[in-house]
Structures are given as structure tokens and as C-alpha cells.
KETORMI-893526 format. One line per 4 residues: their letters; for each residue z, x negated, y of C-alpha. Coordinates in Angstrom, 2 decimals. Example, Ala and Ser with C-alpha at 12.3 -4.5 7.8 and 13.67 -1.06 7.14 Angstrom:
as) 7.80 -12.30 -4.50; 7.14 -13.67 -1.06
END
This chain:
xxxx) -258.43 20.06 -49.10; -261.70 21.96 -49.78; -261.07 24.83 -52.62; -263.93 23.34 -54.43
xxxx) -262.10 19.85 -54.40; -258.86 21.57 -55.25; -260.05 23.42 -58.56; -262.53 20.08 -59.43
xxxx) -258.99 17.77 -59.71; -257.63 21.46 -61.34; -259.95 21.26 -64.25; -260.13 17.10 -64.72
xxxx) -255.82 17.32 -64.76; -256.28 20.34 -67.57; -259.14 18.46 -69.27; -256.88 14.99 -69.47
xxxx) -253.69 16.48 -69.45; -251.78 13.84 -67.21; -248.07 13.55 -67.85; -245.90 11.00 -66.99
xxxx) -247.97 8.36 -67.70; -249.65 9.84 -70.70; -253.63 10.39 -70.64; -254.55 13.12 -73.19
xxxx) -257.84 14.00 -75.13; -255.87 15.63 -77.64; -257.40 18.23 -80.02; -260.73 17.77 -78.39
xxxx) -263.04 17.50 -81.10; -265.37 14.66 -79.36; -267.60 12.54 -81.55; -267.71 9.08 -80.08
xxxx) -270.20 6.87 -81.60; -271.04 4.07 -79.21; -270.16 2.70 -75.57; -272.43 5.14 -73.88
xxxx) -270.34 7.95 -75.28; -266.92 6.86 -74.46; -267.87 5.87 -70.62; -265.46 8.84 -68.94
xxxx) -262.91 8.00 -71.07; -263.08 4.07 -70.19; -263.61 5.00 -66.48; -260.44 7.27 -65.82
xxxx) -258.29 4.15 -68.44; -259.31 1.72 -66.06; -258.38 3.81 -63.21; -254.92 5.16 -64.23
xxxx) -252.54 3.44 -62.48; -249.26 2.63 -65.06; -251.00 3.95 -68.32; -248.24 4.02 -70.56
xxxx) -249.67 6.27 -73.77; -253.05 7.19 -74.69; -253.60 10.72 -77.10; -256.59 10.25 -78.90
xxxx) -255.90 12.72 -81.81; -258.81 15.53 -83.13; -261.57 13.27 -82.24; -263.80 11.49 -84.48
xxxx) -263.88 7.56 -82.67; -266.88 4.74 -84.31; -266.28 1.04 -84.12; -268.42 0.80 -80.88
xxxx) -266.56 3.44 -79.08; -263.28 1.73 -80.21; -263.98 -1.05 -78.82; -264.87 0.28 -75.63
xxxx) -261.56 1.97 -75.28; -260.01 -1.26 -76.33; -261.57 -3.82 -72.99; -260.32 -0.88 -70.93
xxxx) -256.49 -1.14 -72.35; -257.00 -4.96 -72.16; -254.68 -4.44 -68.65; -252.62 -2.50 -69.51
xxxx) -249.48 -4.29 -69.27; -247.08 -0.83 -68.99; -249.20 0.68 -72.43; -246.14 1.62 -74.83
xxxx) -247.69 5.08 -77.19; -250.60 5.24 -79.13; -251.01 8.56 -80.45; -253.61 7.90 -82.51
xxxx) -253.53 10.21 -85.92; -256.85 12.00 -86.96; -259.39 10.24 -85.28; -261.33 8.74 -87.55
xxxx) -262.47 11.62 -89.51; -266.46 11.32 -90.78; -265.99 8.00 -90.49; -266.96 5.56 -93.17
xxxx) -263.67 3.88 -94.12; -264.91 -0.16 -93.53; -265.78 1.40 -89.91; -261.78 1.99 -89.52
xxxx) -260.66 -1.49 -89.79; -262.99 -3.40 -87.14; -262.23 -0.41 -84.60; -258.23 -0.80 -85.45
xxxx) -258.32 -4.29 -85.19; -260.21 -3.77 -81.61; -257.13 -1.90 -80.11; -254.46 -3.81 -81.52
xxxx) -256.07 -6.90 -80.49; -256.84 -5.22 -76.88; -253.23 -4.06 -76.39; -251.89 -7.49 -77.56
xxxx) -254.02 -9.29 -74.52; -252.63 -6.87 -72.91; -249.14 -7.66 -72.97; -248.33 -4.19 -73.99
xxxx) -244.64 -3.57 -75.37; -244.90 -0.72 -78.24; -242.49 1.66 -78.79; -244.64 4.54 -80.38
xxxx) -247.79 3.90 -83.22; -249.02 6.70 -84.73; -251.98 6.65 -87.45; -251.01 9.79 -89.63
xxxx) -253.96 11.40 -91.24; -256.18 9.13 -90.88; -257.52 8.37 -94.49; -257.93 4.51 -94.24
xxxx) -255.98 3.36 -97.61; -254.84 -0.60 -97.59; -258.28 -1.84 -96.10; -256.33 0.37 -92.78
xxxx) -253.28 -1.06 -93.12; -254.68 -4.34 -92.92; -256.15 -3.20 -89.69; -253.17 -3.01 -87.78
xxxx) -251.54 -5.85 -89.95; -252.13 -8.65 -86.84; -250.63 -5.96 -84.18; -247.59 -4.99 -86.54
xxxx) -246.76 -8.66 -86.54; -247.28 -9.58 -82.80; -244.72 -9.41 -80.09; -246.43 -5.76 -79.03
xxxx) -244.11 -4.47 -81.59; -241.17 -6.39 -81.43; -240.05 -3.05 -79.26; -241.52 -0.65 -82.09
xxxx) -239.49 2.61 -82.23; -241.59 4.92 -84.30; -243.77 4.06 -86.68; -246.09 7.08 -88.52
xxxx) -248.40 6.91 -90.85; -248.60 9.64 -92.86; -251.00 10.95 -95.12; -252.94 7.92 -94.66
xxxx) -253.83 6.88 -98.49; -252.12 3.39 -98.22; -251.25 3.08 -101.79; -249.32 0.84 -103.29
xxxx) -251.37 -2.25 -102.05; -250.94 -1.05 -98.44; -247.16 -0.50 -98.51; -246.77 -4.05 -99.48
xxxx) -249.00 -5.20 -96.75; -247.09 -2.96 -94.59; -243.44 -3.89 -95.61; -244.72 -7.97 -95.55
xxxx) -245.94 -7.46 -91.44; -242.57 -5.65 -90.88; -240.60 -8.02 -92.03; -242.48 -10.31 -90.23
xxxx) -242.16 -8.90 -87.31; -238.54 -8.60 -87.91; -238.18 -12.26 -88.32; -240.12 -13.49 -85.13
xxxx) -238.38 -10.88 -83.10; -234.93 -11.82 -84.31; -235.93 -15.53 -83.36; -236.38 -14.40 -79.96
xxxx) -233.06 -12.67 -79.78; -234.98 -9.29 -79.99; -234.90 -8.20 -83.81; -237.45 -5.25 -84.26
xxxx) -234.94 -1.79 -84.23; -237.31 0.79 -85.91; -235.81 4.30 -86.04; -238.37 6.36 -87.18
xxxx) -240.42 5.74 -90.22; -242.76 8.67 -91.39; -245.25 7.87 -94.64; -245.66 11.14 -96.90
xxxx) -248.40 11.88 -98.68; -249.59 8.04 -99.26; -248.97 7.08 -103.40; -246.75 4.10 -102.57
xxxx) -244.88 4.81 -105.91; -242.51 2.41 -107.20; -243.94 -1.12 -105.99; -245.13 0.21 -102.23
xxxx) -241.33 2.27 -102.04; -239.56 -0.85 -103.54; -241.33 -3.31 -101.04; -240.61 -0.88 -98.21
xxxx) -237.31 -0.71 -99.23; -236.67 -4.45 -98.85; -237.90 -4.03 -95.29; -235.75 -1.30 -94.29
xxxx) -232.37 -2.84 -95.28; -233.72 -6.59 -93.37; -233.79 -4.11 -90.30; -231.06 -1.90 -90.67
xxxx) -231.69 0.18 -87.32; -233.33 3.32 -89.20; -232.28 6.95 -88.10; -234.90 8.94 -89.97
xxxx) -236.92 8.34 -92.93; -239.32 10.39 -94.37; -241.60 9.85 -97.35; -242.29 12.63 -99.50
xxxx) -245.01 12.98 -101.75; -245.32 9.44 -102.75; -245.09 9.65 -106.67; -241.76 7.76 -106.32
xxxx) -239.50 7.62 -109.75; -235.92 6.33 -110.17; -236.55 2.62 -109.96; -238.09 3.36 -106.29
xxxx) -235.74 5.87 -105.43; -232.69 3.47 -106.95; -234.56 0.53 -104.22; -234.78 3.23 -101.61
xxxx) -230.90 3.74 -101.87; -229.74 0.43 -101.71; -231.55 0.21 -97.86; -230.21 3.23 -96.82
xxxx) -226.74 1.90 -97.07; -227.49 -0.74 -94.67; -228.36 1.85 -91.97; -225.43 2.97 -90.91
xxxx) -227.04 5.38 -87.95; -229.42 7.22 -90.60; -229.56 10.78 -89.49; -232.40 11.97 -91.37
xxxx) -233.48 11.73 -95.40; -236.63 12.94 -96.45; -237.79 12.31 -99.84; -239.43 15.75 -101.02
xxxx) -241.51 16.17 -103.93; -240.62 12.54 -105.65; -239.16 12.41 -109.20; -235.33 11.12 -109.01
xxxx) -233.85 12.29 -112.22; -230.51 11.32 -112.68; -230.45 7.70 -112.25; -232.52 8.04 -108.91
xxxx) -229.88 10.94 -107.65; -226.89 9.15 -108.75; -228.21 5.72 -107.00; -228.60 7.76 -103.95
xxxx) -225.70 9.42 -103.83; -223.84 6.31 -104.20; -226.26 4.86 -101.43; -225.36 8.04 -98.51
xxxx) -221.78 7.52 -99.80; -220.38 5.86 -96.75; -222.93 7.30 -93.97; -221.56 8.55 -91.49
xxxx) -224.31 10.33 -88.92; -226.59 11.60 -91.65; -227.70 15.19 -90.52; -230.44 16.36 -92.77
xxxx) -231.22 15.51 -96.68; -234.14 16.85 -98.20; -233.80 16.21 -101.95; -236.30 19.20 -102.67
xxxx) -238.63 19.02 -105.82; -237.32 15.59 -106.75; -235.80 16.83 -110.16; -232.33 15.66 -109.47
xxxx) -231.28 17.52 -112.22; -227.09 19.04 -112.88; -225.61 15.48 -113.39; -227.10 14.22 -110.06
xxxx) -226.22 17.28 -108.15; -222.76 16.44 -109.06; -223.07 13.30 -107.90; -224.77 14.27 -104.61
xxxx) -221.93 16.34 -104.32; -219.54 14.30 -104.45; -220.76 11.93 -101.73; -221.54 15.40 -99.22
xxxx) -217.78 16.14 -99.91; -216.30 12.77 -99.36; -218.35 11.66 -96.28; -221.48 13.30 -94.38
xxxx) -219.04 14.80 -91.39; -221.96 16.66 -89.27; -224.57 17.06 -92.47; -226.12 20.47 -91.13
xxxx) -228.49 20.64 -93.87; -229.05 19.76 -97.28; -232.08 20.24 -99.48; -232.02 20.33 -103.32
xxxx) -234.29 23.09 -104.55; -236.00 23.00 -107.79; -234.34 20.34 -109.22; -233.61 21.92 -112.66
xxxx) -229.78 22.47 -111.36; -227.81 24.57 -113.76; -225.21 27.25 -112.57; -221.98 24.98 -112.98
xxxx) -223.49 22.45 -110.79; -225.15 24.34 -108.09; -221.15 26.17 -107.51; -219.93 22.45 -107.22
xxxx) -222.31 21.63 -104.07; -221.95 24.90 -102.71; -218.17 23.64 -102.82; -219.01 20.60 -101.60
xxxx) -220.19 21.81 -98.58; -216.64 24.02 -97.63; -214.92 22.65 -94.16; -219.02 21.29 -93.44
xxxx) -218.51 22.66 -89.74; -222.12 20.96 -88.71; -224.03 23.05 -92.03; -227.29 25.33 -90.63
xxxx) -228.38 25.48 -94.10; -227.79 25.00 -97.70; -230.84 25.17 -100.11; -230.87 25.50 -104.08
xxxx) -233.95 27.98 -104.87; -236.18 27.25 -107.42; -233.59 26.27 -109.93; -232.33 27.56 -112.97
xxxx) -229.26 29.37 -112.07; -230.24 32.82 -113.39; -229.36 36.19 -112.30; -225.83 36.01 -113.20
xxxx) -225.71 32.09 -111.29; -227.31 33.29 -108.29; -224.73 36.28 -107.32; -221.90 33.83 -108.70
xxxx) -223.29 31.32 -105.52; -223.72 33.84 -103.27; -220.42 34.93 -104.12; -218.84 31.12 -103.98
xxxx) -220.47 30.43 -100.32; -219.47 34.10 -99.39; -215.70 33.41 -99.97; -216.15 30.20 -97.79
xxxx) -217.55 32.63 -94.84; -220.33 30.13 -95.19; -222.76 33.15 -97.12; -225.72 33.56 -94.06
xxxx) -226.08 29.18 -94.49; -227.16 29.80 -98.23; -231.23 29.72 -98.80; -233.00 32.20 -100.41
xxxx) -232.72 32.01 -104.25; -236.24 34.49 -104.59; -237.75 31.03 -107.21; -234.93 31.04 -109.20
xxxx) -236.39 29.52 -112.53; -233.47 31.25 -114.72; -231.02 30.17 -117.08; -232.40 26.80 -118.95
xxxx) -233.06 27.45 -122.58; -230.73 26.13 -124.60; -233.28 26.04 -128.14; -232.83 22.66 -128.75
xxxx) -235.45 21.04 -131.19; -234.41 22.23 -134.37; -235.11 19.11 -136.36; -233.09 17.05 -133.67
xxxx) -230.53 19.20 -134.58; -230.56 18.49 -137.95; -230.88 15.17 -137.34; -227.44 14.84 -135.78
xxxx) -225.27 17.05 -138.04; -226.28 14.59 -140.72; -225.41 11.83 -138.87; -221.99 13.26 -138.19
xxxx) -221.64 14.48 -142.01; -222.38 10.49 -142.74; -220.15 9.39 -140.40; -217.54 11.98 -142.30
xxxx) -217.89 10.63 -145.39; -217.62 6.94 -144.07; -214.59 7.76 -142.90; -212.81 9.68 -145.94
xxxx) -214.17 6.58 -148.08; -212.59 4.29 -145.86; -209.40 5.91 -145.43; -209.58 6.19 -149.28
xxxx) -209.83 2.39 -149.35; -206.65 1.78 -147.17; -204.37 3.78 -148.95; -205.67 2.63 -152.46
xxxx) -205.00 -0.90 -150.81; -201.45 0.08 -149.62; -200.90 1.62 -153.06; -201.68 -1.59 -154.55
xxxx) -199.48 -3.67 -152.37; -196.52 -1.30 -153.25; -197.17 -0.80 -157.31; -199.21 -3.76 -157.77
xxxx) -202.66 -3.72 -159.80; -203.82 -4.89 -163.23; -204.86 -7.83 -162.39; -202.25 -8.98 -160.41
xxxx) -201.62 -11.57 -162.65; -205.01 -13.62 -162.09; -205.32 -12.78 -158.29; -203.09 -13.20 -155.45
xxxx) -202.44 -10.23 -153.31; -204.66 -9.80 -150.45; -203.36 -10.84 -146.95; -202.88 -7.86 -144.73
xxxx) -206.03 -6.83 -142.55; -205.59 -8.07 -138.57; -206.09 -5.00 -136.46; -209.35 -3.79 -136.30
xxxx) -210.11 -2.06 -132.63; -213.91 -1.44 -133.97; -212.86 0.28 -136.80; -210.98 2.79 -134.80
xxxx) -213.57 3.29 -131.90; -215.70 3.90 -134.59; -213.49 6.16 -136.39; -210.54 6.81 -134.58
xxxx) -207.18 8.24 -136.29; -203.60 7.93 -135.15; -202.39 5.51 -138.19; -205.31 3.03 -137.35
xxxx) -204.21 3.58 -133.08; -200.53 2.83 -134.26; -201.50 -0.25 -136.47; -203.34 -1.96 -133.58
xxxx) -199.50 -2.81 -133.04; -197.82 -3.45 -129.78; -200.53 -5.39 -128.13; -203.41 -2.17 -128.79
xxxx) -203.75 -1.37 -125.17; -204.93 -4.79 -124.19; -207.14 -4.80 -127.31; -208.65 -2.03 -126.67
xxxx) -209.55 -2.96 -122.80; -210.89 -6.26 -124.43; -213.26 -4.18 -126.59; -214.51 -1.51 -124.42
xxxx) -217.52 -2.27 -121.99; -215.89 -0.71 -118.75; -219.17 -2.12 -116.56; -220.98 1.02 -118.58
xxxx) -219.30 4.59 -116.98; -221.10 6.06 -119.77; -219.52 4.15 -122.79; -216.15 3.95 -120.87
xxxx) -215.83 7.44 -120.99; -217.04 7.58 -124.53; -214.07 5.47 -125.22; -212.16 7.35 -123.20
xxxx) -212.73 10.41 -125.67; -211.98 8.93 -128.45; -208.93 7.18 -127.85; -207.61 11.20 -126.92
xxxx) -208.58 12.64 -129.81; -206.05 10.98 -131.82; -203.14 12.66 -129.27; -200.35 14.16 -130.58
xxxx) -197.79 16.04 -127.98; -195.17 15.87 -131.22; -195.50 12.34 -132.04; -193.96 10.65 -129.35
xxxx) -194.83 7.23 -130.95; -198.62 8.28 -131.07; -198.55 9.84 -127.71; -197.67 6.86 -125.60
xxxx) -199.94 4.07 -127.67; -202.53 7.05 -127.15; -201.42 7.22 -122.87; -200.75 3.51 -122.82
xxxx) -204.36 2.87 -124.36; -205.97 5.04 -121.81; -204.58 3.64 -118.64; -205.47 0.27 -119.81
xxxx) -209.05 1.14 -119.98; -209.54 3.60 -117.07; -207.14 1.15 -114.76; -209.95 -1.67 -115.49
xxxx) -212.83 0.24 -115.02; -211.89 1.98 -112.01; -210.59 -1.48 -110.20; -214.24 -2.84 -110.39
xxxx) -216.46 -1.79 -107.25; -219.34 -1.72 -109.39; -217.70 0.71 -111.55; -219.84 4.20 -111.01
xxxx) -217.21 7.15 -110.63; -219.13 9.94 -110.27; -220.97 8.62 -113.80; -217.93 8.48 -115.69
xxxx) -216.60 11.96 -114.42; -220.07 13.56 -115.43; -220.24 12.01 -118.75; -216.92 13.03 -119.68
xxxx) -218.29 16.70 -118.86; -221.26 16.26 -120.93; -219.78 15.24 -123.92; -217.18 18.61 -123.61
xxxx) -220.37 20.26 -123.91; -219.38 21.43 -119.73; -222.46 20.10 -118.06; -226.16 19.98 -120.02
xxxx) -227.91 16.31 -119.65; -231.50 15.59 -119.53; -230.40 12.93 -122.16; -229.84 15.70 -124.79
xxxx) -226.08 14.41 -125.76; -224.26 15.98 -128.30; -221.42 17.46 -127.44; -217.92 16.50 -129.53
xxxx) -215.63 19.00 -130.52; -213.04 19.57 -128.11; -209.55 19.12 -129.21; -206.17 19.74 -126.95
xxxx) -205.66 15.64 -126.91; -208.78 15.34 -124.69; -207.85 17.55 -122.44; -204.10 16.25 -122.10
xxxx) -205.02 12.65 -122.22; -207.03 13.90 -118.88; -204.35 16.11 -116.97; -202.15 12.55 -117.64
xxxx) -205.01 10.19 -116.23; -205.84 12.26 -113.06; -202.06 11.80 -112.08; -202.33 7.91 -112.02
xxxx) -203.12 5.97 -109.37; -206.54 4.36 -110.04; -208.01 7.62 -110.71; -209.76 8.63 -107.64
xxxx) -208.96 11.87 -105.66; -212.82 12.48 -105.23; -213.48 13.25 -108.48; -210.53 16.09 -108.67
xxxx) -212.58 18.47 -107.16; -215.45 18.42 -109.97; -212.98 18.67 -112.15; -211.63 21.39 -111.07
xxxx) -214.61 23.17 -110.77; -215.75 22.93 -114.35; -212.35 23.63 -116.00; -212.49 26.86 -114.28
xxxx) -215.51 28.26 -115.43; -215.70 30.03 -118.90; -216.97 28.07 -121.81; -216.66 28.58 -125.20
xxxx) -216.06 24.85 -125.89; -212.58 25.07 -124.11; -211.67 28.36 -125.70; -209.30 26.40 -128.15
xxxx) -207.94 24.31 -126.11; -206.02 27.22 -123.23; -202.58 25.69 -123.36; -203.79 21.89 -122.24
xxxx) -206.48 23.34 -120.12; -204.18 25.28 -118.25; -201.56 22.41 -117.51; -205.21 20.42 -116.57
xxxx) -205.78 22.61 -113.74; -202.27 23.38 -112.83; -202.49 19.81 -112.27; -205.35 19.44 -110.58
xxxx) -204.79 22.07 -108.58; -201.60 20.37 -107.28; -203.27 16.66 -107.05; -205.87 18.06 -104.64
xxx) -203.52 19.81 -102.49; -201.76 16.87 -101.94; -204.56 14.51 -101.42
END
């Protein structure tokens, strides 16, 4: 071969960059307006024997020049990649959808079988999702694989029109005994908020062949991210979560921890700048120490996570032989937090996995509005008084009933009050507990709403406070009481665990809550009513660990409590060994 024909085929290989069935114009900044401008391109299409992917990114393609390129792919029955993000930039956006529609169309004559479609950056908003709405549908992507479209502007009107020609899709595939198996789904940057996420949602958990998922920066909140975690569960070979820069806040955090709970191939979470906040850390934690056997990384930075909670998922991750990397900057540990992780995921030999901490945002303030202050120390003086008045009642009833009154004469004595479980929830004491009588326990399961964690262990609290280690009779209706409630609630699957545990922890004034909860004061029953619970057998072993955590750390709301909190974590200390 002559040298001149050698470097000639030299420079048209580098120029298309031929592999494996691939034909390249990648990165190379060509505006095509019309026919006449795209005729190479068309030539060496037509002439590449088993085309199976076309790069078309970094070039700036018009309607005529699209459809061009589309008569040439019109035979191409091998085509399975488009790699087609960026290429419509300068481009008036009703130009995008007549040129999209020209390809799809083109590669659907074609009898092309997709397995990669990717649009990202190409600003076309729902008018572009519309575009490729007829393709998405057709049997060219029954065989869909990977599907990206990020930083495309869809909005919320274009993630439903997106989620409707997937499910589609799913349902004529499945007809043909070939259901559509997406694994990759990539749509950041695109607004889909609640309503686009939601209707996605839906989609993903009809397919239920998803291995990585990412959608960050999408102005998602909790109801989204709540939707979002309900379809995760139903792909069990999930490997990758990426929801950066949403807003979860607790609900959204706890709903996806519960969702990841029983994954078992998820490799990388990236929580980061959703705001999970302390009380969905927790629960995150708990699902990374259950479950998530080769997890190798695991994103929640600047998520307003306090000290107490950030030690918990640092101790989540222990016996994580899979972790590459554990990140929590950016949140409000302070100076005194950040050595105490370092520390934590040093003792676990685990120290060069931890992120760096450079944005910690310090400890959270703890200056309270004032007035809301105020606010509830009155309401707990009122509910004070309520309660001396109506324990002054009872016993100037009972005094009555043993001495008689005045006017005893003229009126009949009074029949006895039935038990009263509201009255004691309300205002507990041991004499009202004890004159529940024999059937209390049952009434008080009757009364408390064990579907709601959060008022369970409310109840919970309040049934403890009235425990008295001396009183044997008020000790066991106190025990009794509790495992009637906590037995119930834990026995329903829709019960919510990890809410329950964190609740309890909020209300000991252990854990802060973006709900601004008042804290009770802590008395030695609560504590002891808890050291006998986590012994049963409904309570689950999962929680233990949390627990434990928390009862270890120094707080001034356990300081007069050290002889119950000490049997606590004797106690937990020995459940979790065994379990």
C-alpha cells in the first residue's frame, strides 16, 4: 500500500474514531445546518458495514441535517447506541423535536434493537421528551439498557411523559415475553420535583430491573423521595443510589431507609445535601447495619447531622468489609464531634475510609425561640395544676364516700368512676395505673394508637414514669402495661422501628428533632421500663445498637438517672452480644 494511501485511511480512522462498531464525531464542534453539510457523515453511515453506535456529542445538529443522518440509519438493522448528549446547542428548542423525532423514527424502520440512548445536556424541556416519546414506546427499546438524560430541563411535565412511554414500553414488551429490563437511569439536573419523581417512581417499581439510579438536583422533597423509596424496594439488584442535592428531611430519610432495608447488592448511596437531618441518619443507619453486605460507600454530608448521630453511622459501618469511603462533612458535628468520629472510625481500623470533615458547620445552636419557650412551660404549669385539682377531686370524693357529706340525706352517693385510661395517659400516676384494675394492660393497648411510632412511644413514656422498683404491685401493672403495647405495635409490619426508637430518644432530650419536641424530664422508671422491654422478644435486636450508642454518651438529662442507666447498658451490652 502506497504511504500516501496508508496515512489518508490513518487520518479518516483518527478523524471517525472506528471501534468495534462505533462511528465517532465526538467533541468535534461541527455546525450542521442542512443536508449539504452532513454529506460525509451520511456517506461513511451508509458505508459502514454493522453500524452498531453512532457518537454525535459536541456538535451543534439542525432539523435538516437530522434528518439526513436519520435516511442513512434507516438500514441499520445491527444500530444499538446513540450517544447523542450535547448536540443541539444554538439550536432553537421547537428545532429539537422534528430532528428527534427524525432519528427515532429512522432507527425504528430500521429494525434497530436499543440498548444505549443518551440525550444528557441537551436543553429540550418536555417539548424534547415528547420527541423521543414514539421511539421510547416502540419495540427499538424493548432491549433499552441505559437510559440518560440528564440536565435536559424536562420538568415536571416531561417526567410524566417520560414515566407514561416507559411504562408503556414495559407493557408491550412484557406482552411479547420481553419486559423492558432498564438498569441505568441517569436524570440530574432536570426539576422533576415531586409529581415528575413520583410518576417516575411508579415506573421504576412496574420494571423492577434497575441497578443504578441517579437523579440529583431535581428539587425533590419527602413526598417524592417517600415515592422514590417505595420503587427501590422492588429492585432487588440496585447497586447504585444517587439522590444528591434533594431535600429529604426526616420523613424522606426514614422512608428510604426503610426502602434499602432489604437490598442486598447496593454499593454506593449518595445522600449528600439532601438534609437528612440526626433522626434520619439514625435511621439510615440502621438499615447500613442490618443489610447493605458490600456497601463501599456512603454519602451523607451536610445534612444538618448532629455529633450523637454521625458516631451511630460511623458504627454502622464496623465489619463493612466492601467500605472505600464514608462521608459526613459539612455537618454540624463541631470541633469536639469531629475528633470524637475520627476517633470512633479509628478504633474500628476503619480511620483512612472517613471523608474529610474541613465544612464542618459546628455544633447546632441550641437558642431556641424564646417565646416558644415560654409557651411550653406554661402549658406544662397548666397541665400541673390540672392535675393537683384533679387529684384534689378524687380524694375529696373518696373522703366523701368514707365520712359521708352534708347532704347525704337528699342525694344518693355517687356510683364509683369506671376506669379511665385517658385520664391517666393524660396524667399518669401510679394510683390511677393501679385502679385501671386487673384488665389495665389490655385497656391500655385498646387506647393507644400503635399504627403511630411516634405516639406509641409517647405512651410508652408515660406509662414508665409511674415505675416504682419498691412497689412490686405498681411495678408489674407498670411492666405488664408496657409489653402489651410495645408487643402490638411491634407485631404489625407497618409498624416503623427505627421511628419509635428515635422518638423515644428525642423526648429524653438524647437526639435534637427538626420538629422542636420538648423534652420530658427523665426519671429512673423510663429508663428501667426500657432495660425490661429490650429483653423481650418482640423488641427487635436492630435497634440495640442505637441504643447503646446514645446511653453511652454524656448528657446531662441522664445524670439522675446512673443506677437504671447503668443496668440499661449492662443490658444492652449483653443482648447485642448474644444476638
Amino acid at each position: 500500500m502506497a504511504t500516501d494511501d496508508v496515512s489518508q485511511l490513518a487520518d479518516s480512522l483518527a478523524k471517525t474514531q472506528v471501534v468495534e462498531g462505533e462511528l465517532s464525531y465526538k467533541g468535534q464542534g461541527r455546525k450542521l445546518d442542512n443536508a449539504q453539510s452532513v454529506e460525509e457523515i451520511v456517506k461513511e453511515i451508509q458505508d459502514f458495514q454493522g453500524l452498531q453506535a453512532l457518537r454525535l456529542e459536541g456538535n451543534t445538529i439542525g432539523v435538516e441535517a437530522a434528518q439526513a443522518i436519520a435516511k442513512a440509519l434507516e438500514t441499520k438493522s445491527e444500530f444499538k447506541c446513540c450517544y447523542w448528549s450535547d448536540m443541539f446547542t444554538g439550536r432553537l428548542r421547537s428545532e429539537i423535536p422534528p430532528a428527534l423525532n427524525s432519528l427515532g423514527d429512522a432507527l425504528m424502520k430500521a429494525g434497530a434493537r436499543l440498548t444505549v440512548l443518551d440525550l444528557s445536556d441537551n436543553a429540550f424541556g418536555p417539548d424534547g421528551v415528547k420527541g423521543i416519546e414514539r421511539l421510547l414506546k416502540s419495540t427499538a427499546c424493548h432491549t433499552l439498557q441505559e437510559l440518560k438524560l440528564n440536565n435536559c430541563g424536562m420538568g415536571i411535565g416531561g417526567g410524566k411523559i417520560l414515566a407514561a412511554a416507559l411504562t408503556e414500553c414495559h407493557k408491550q414488551s412484557t406482552a411479547k415475553g420481553n419486559p423492558l429490563r432498564l438498569k441505568v437511569f441517569i436524570a440530574g439536573r432536570n426539576r422533576l420535583e415531586n409529581d415528575g419523581a413520583t410518576a417516575l417512581a411508579h415506573a421504576f417499581q412496574l420494571m423492577g430491573s434497575l441497578e443504578e439510579v441517579h437523579m440529583p438536583q431535581n428539587g425533590i422533597n419527602h413526598p417524592g423521595v417517600t415515592a422514590l423509596a417505595t420503587a427501590v424496594q422492588h429492585n432487588p439488584d440496585l447497586r447504585v443510589l444517587n439522590l444528591n442535592d434533594n431535600t429529604f428531611t426526616k420523613k424522606g430519610a426514614i422512608a428510604m431507609a426503610q426502602g434499602l432495608k432489604h437490598l442486598r447488592s447496593v454499593q454506593v448511596i449518595n445522600f449528600g445535601d439532601c438534609l437528612v437531618r440526626s433522626e434520619g441518619a439514625i435511621a439510615i443507619a440502621e438499615t447500613v447495619s442490618e443489610g447493605l453486605p458490600i456497601l463501599k460507600e456512603l454519602n451523607l454530608s451536610f445534612g444538618e447531622i448532629t455529633e450523637e448521630a454521625a458516631l451511630v453511622v460511623a458504627q454502622a459501618v464496623q465489619g463493612k468489609d466492601h467500605l472505600e469511603k464514608l462521608d459526613l462533612n459539612g455537618n454540624c458535628l463541631g470541633e469536639d464531634g469531629c475528633e470524637a468520629l475520627r476517633e470512633t472510625m479509628d478504633s474500628m481500623d476503619m480511620g483512612n475510609l472517613l471523608g474529610s470533615l474541613s465544612d464542618d458547620e459546628g455544633e447546632p445552636e441550641d437558642d431556641e425561640d424564646d417565646d416558644d419557650d415560654e409557651e411550653d412551660d406554661e402549658e406544662d404549669v397548666d397541665e400541673e395544676e390540672v392535675e393537683e385539682e384533679e387529684e384534689e377531686e378524687e380524694e375529696e370524693e373518696e373522703e366523701e364516700e368514707e365520712n359521708g357529706s352534708v347532704d347525704q340525706v337528699s342525694t344518693p352517693p355517687s356510683a364509683p368512676r369506671p376506669p379511665d385510661v385517658s385520664s391517666f395517659l393524660s396524667f399518669p400516676s401510679p394510683d390511677k395505673l393501679l385502679r385501671l384494675g386487673a384488665k389495665r394492660a389490655v385497656l391500655i393497648q385498646q387506647q393507644v394508637d400503635v399504627v403511630d411510632a411516634g405516639k406509641t412511644a409517647e405512651a410508652f413514656l408515660k406509662i414508665s414514669s409511674v415505675y416504682k422498683e419498691e412497689d412490686e404491685e405498681v411495678k408489674a401493672a407498670v411492666l405488664d402495661s408496657v409489653d402489651a403495647v410495645l408487643r402490638k405495635a411491634f407485631s404489625s409490619p407497618s409498624f416503623e422501628g427505627y421511628t419509635f426508637v428515635s422518638s423515644i430518644l428525642v423526648m429524653l432530650g438524647l437526639l435534637k428533632s427538626e420538629d422542636k419536641v420538648k423534652p420530658v424530664r427523665v426519671v429512673p422508671g423510663h429508663l428501667q421500663a426500657l432495660e425490661h422491654a429490650v429483653r423481650q422478644d418482640y423488641f427487635p435486636k436492630e435497634h440495640i445498637a442505637v441504643l447503646k450508642a446514645f446511653m453511652s454518651r454524656h448528657s446531662e438529662a441522664l445524670e439522675s438517672c446512673c443506677g437504671a442507666r447503668t443496668c440499661l447498658q449492662s443490658t444492652l451490652q449483653r443482648v447485642q452480644s448474644e444476638s
